[in-house]
C-alpha positions in Angstrom: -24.6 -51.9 101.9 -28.1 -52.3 102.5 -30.7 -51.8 99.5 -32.1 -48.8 98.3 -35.9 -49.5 99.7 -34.7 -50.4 102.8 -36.7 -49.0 105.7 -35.3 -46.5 108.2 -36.4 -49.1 110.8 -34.4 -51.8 108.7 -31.0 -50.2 108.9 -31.5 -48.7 112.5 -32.2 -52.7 113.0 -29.0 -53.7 111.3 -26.8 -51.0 112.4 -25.3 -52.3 115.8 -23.8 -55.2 113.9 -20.4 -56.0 113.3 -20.2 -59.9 112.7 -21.8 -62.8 113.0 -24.2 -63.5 115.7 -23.9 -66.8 117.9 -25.1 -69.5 116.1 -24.9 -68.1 113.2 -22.2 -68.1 110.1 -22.7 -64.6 108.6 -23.8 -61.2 109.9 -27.7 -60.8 109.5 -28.6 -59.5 106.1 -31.1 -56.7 105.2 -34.8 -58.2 105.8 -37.3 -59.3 103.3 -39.7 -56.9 102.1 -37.5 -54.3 103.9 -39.3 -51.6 103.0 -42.2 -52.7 105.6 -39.5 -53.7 108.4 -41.0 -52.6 111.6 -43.6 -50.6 110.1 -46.7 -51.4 112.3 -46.8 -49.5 115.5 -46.9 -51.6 119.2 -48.1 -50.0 121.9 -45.7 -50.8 125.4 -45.5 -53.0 127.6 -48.2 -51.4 129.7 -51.1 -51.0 127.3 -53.8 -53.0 127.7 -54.2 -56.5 126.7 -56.9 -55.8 123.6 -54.5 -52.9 122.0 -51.2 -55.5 121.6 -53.3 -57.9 120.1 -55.3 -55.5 117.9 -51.6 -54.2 116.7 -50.3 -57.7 116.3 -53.3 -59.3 114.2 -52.6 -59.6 110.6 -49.9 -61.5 109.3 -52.0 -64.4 111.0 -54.7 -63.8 108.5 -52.2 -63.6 105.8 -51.4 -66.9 106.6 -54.7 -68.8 107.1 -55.3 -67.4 103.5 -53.1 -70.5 102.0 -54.8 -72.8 104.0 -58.0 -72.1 102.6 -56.8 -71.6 98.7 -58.7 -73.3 96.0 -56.3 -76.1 96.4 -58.1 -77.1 99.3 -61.1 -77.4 97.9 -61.0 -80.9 95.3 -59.7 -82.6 98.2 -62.3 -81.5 101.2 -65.4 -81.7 98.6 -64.0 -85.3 97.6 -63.7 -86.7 100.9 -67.4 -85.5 102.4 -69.4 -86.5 99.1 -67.6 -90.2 99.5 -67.4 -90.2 103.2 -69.5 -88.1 104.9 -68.1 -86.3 108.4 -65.6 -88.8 109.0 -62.6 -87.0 107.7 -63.4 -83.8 110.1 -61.0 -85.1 112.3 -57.7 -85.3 109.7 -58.8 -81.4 108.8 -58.8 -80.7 112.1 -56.0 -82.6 113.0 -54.0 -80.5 109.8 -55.2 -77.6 111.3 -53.2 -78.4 114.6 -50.2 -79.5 112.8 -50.5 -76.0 111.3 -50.9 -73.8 114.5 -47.7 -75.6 116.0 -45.9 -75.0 112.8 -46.6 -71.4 112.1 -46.0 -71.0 116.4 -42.5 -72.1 115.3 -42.2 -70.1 111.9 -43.1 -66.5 113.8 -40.8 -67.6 116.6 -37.6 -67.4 114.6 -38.1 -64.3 112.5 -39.2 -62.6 116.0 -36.5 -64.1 117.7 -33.8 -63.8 115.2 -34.4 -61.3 113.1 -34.5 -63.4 109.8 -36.9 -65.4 107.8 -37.1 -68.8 106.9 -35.0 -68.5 103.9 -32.5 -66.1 105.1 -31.9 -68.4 108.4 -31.3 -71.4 105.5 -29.1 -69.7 103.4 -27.1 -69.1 106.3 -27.2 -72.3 107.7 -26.4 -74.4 104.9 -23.9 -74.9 102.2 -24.5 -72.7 98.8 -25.2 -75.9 97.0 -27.7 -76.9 99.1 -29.2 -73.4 100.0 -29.6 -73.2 95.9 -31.4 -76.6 95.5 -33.8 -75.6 98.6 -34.4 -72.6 96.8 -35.5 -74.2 93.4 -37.7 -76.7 95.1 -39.5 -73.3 96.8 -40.0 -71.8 93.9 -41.4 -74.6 92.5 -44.0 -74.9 95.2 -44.6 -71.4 95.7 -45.1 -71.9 91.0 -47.6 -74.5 92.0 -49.7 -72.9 94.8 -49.8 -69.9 92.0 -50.8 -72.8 89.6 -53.9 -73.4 92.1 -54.8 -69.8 92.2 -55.1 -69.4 88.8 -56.9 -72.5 87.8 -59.3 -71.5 91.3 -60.0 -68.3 90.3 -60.7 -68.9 85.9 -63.2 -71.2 87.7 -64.9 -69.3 89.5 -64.6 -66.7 86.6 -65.8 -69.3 84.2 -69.0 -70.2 87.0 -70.3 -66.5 88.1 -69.9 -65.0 84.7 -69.9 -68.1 81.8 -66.2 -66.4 81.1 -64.3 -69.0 79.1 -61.8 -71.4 81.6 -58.5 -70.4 78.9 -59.8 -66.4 78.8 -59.9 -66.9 82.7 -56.4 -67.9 83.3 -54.9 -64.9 81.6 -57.1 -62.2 83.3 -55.7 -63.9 86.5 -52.6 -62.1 85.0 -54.5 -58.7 85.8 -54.0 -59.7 89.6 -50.1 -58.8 89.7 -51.4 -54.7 89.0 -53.9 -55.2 91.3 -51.7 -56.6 94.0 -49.2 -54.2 93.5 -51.4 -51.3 94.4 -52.4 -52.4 97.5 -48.6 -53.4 98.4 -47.8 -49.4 97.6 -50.0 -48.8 100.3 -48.7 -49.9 103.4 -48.9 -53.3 104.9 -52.0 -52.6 106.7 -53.9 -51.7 103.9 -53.0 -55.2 102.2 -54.4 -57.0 106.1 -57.1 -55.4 105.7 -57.9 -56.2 102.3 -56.7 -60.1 103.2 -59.0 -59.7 106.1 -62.4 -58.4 104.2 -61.7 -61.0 101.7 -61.7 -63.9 104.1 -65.2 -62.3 106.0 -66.5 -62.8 102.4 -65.3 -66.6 102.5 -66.7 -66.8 106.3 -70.2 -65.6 105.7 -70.5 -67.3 102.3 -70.0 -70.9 104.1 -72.0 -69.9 106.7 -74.8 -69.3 104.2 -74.0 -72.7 103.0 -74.1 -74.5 106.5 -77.3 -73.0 107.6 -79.0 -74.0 104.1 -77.3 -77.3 104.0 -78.7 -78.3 107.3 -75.8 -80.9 108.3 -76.6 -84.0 110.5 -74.9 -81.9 113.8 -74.3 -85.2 115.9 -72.9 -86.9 112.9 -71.0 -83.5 112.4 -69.6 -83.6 116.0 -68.7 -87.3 115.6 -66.6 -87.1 112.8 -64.1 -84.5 114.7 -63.3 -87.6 116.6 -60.6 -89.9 114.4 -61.8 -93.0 113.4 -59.9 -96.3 113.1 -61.1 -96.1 109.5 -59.0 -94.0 108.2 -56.1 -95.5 108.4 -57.5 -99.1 107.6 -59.4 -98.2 104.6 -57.1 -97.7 101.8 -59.0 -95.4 99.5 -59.9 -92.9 102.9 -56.9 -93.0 103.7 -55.4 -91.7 100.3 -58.2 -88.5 100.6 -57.0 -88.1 103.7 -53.7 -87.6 102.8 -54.7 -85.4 100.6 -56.7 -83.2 102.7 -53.3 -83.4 104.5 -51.1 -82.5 102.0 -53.3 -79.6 100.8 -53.8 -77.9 104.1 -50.4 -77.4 105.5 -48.6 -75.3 102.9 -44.7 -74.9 102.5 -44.5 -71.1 101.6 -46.6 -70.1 104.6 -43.7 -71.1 107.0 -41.4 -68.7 104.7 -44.5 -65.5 104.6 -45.1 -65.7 108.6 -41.3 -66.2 109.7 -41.0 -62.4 107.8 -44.0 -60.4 107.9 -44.1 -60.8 111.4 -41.1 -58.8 111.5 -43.3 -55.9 110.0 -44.4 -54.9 113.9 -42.0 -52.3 115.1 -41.5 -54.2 118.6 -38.8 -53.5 121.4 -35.7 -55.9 120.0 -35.0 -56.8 123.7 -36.0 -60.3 125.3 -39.0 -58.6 126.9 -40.1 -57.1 123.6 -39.5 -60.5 121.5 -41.2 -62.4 124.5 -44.5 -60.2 123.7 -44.5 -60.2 120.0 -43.9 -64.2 120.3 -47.3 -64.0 122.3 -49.4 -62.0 120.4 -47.9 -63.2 117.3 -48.7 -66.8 118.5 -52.3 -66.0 119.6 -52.9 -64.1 116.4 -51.9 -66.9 113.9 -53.9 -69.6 116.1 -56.9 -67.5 116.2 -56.9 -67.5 112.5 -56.2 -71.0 111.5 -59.3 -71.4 113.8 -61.4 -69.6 110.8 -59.1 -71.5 108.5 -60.6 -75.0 109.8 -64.0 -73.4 110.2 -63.8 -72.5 106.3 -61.7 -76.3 105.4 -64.5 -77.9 107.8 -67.7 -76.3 105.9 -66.5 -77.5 102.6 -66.4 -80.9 103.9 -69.7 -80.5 105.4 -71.2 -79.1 102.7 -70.2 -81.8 100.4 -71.2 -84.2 103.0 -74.5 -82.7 103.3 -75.5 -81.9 100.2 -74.0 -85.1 98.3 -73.0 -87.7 100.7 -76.5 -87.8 102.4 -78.3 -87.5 98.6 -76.2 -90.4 97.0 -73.9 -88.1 94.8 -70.6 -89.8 96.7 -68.7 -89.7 93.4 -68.8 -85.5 93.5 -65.2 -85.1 93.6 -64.8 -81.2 91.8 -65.5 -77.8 91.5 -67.4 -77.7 88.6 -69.9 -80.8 89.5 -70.2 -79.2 92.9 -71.4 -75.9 92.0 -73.7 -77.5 89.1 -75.5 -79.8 91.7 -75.5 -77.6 94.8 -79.0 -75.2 94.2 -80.6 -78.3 92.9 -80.2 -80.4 95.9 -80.3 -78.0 98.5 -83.4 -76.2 96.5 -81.4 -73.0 97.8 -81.1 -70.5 94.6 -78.0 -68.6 96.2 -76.0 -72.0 97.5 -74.6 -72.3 93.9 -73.3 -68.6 93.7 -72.1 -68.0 96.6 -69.8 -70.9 96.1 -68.2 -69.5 93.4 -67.8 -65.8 95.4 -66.4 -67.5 97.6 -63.7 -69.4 95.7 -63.0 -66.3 93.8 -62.5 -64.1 96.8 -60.2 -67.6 98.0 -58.1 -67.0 94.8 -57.4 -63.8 95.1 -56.6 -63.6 98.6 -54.0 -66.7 97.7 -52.8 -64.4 94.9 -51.7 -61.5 97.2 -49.9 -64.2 99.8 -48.1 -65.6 97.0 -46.1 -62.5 95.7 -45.3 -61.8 99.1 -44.1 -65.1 100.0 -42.0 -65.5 96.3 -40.2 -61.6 97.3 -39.6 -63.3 100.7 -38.0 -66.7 99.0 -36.1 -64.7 96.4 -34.5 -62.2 98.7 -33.7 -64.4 101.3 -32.1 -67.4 99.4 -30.3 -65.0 96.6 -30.1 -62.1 98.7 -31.4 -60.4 95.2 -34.5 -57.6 94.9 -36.4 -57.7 91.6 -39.5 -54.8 91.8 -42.4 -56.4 92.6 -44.1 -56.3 89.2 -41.2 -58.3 87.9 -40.8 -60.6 90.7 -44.6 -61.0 90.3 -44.8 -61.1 86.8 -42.7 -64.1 86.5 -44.4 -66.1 89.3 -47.4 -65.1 87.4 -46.0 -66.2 83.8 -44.9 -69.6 85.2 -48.2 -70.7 86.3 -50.0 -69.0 83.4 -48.5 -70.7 80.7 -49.1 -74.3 81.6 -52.8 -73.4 83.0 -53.5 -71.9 79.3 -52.4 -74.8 77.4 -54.0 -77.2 79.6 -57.4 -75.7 79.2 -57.3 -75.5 75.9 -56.1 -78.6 75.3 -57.9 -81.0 77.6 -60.6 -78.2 79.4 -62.3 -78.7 82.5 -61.3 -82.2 83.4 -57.4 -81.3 82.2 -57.7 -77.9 84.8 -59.1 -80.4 87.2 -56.3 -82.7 87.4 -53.4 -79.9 86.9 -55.5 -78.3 90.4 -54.2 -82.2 92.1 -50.7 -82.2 90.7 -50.0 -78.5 92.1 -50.9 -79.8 95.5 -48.8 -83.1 94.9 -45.8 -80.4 94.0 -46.9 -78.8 97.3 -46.6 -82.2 99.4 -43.4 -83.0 97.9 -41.8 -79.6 99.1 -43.3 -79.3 102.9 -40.8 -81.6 104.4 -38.0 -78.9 102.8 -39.4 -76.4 105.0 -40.7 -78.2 108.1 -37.3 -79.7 109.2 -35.1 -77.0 108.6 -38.1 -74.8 110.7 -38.0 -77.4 113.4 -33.7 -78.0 113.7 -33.5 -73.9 113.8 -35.9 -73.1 116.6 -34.5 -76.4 118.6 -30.9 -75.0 118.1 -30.4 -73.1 121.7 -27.4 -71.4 120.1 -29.4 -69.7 117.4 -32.5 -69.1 119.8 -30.9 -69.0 123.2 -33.6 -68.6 126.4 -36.2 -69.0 123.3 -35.2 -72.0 122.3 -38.0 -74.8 122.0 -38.7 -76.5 125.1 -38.3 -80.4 125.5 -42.0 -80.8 124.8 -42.6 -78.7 122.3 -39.1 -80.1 120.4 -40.2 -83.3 120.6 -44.0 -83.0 119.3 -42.5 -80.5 116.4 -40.2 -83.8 115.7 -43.0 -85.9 115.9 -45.3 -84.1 113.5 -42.3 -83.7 110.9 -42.0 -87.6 110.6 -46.0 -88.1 110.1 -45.7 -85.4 107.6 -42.8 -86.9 105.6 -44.2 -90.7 106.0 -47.9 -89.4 105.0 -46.6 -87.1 102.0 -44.2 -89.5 100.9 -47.2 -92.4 100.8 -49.7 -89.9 98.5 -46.7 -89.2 96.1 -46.2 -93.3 95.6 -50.2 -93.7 95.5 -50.4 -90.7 93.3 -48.0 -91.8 90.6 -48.8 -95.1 90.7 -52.1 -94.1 89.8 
């Protein structure tokens, strides 16, 4: 029996079906977030260009939100105040890893008709369905973990609120999200989208004011020998690594792409693969544009000026207006890694319903599904702060993106074995080319995010 909030669209969807599909063990369940299946109107086959891709953008957005969180942010200021430009090229670099990856992610739920975690709890056995399960909670606990401590930040910067009274008005989030989620899936887009125009034009405030060396700027989008020689460069650029390509994105796209009421024919999947594709690439374009600017911010204001051991929010924001003698530089850092954390924040409850539904085939309400995520991030934030303050939150900000670095390989290979599997995907199967490069990014991920997790606790 399907669930109770269960779209029309959803069971229509679901009705034809009698057993299990080739490829696949069990029958398709009920999609995540059901209640949006299909709920997005496409125009057909013969509208123009402009209107399918107006009707597919969205859940691209959604996704570039995570890799732009305040997670990001230690990691990109650290490397420009101690190196200048020359880590541009690993952001970019993350950036393409990411484009391929989330290509792969909207492939499968467009192709067949379940997420990320539904397609794992089907593939695998219970036991190891459950433990992939935890270990996504846990990252999806510790990019909430990053949210929090991003936002009582920026809380503690713009207004001089306290960094523990910060962390539990973050808590005020889960009613706020849960308005916009009663309001159709647009509304939330569009909201995810305003938000991120907020981050866009408060970086582009900062580049113009910054004045960045542009041929320097240019030549650091060009990888450098140095990076992987240099031990210490090459640890931050891990880093920037680990932080950009996030885990619980691969589960948020794979389903909310499945919000467009496409044709569920070859020809219909072949166009939502398209627009879905160009959608998602167009905004991880903004994403690096935003990852980039912090780098070249910090590069510009600090690296140039001598400040090379700037390696935090907090010092960042204190020494920004004074050394680019630009009153607004300093405040509109902290907009815009408010507006970061709460875009993260509305991402995240979608993504843990998505995790939770499709690993335990279970539907909490929102508020409580929310609530806990919330609580579990919360709690340790709180006594951090009070216990150890600004440098405690600091270093909490790094182990929630260690948590994060740990978990991607969980998501990436079981991503990259489903959409290579030609009974599972039939004529959409990967091709040779893109199998093979999928492969090959999956192994640089593991080797690079195993090497930060030695350096990290051996430090």
């Amino acid at each position: 029996m399907l669930p109770t909030n269960t779209s029309p669209a959803a069971e229509a969807a679901l009705a034809p079906e009698t057993g299990p599909e080739t490829g696949w063990r069990q029958r398709r369940h009920a999609p995540s977030l059901g209640d949006v299946y299909a709920s997005v109107r496409v125009p057909g086959q013969q509208a123009p260009f402009w209107r399918k891709l107006l009707a597919f953008t969205g859940p691209g957005l959604m996704v570039a939100v995570g890799y732009m969180d305040p997670g990001n942010w230690a990691t990109d200021i650290a490397g420009g105040a101690r190196y200048g430009y020359t880590l541009l090229s690993v952001i970019l670099l993350s950036n393409l890893f990411a484009m391929l990856l989330q290509h792969l992610a909207a492939k499968l739920g467009i192709v067949t008709g379940r997420d990320l975690a539904q397609a794992c709890r089907d593939h695998y056995s219970k036991p190891v369905a459950m433990v992939l399960w935890v270990l996504c909670e846990v990252a999806i606990a510790a990019c909430d973990l990053a949210e929090v401590i991003g936002s009582a930040i920026a809380l503690n910067l713009l207004f001089g609120i306290p960094l523990a009274v910060g962390v539990l008005l973050t808590i005020l989030d889960v009613l706020v999200v849960l308005y916009f989620q009663n309001r159709g899936f647009r509304v939330i887009e569009s909201l995810v989208a305003g938000l991120i125009v907020i981050i866009f034009g408060c970086f582009a405030y900062e580049i113009v004011v910054s004045r960045p060396d542009w041929a320097a700027l240019a030549g650091g989008l060009v990888p450098q020998r140095e990076v992987v020689t240099n031990p210490q460069m090459l640890y931050v650029a891990i880093g920037i690594l680990g932080a950009t390509v996030m885990p619980h994105n691969l589960y948020l796209h794979s389903s909310i792409v499945q919000t467009r009421a496409f044709d569920r024919t070859e020809t219909g999947k072949r166009m939502a693969v398209k627009f879905a594709t160009i959608d998602s690439t167009l905004a991880l374009f903004l994403a690096f544009f935003v990852n980039a600017a912090i780098l070249v911010l910090a590069a510009a204001a600090f690296h140039r000026s001598g400040h090379h051991g700037v390696a935090d929010i907090n010092q960042a924001y204190e020494l920004l207006t004074p050394v680019l003698g630009a009153g607004a530089a300093s405040v509109l850092f902290a907009v815009a890694l408010l507006a970061s954390g709460q875009n993260s924040t509305l991402t995240g409850t979608l993504a843990g319903q998505i995790v939770m539904e499709g690993f335990l085939h279970l539907k909490l309400k929102p508020w409580v599904r929310r609530l806990i995520t919330r609580l579990i991030a919360v709690v340790p934030a709180f006594i951090v702060t009070l216990i150890a303050g600004e440098k405690g939150t600091g270093e909490l900000l790094v182990l929630s993106q260690v948590i994060l670095s740990l978990q991607l390989s969980f998501a990436v290979v079981p991503l990259v074995l489903f959409t290579s599997d030609r009974q599972k995907m039939g004529v959409f199967v990967n091709r040779p080319w893109v199998k093979y490069t999928a492969w090959a990014v999956s192994v640089v991920i593991i080797l690079l995010n195993a090497h930060l997790l030695i350096q990290t606790f051996k430090g």
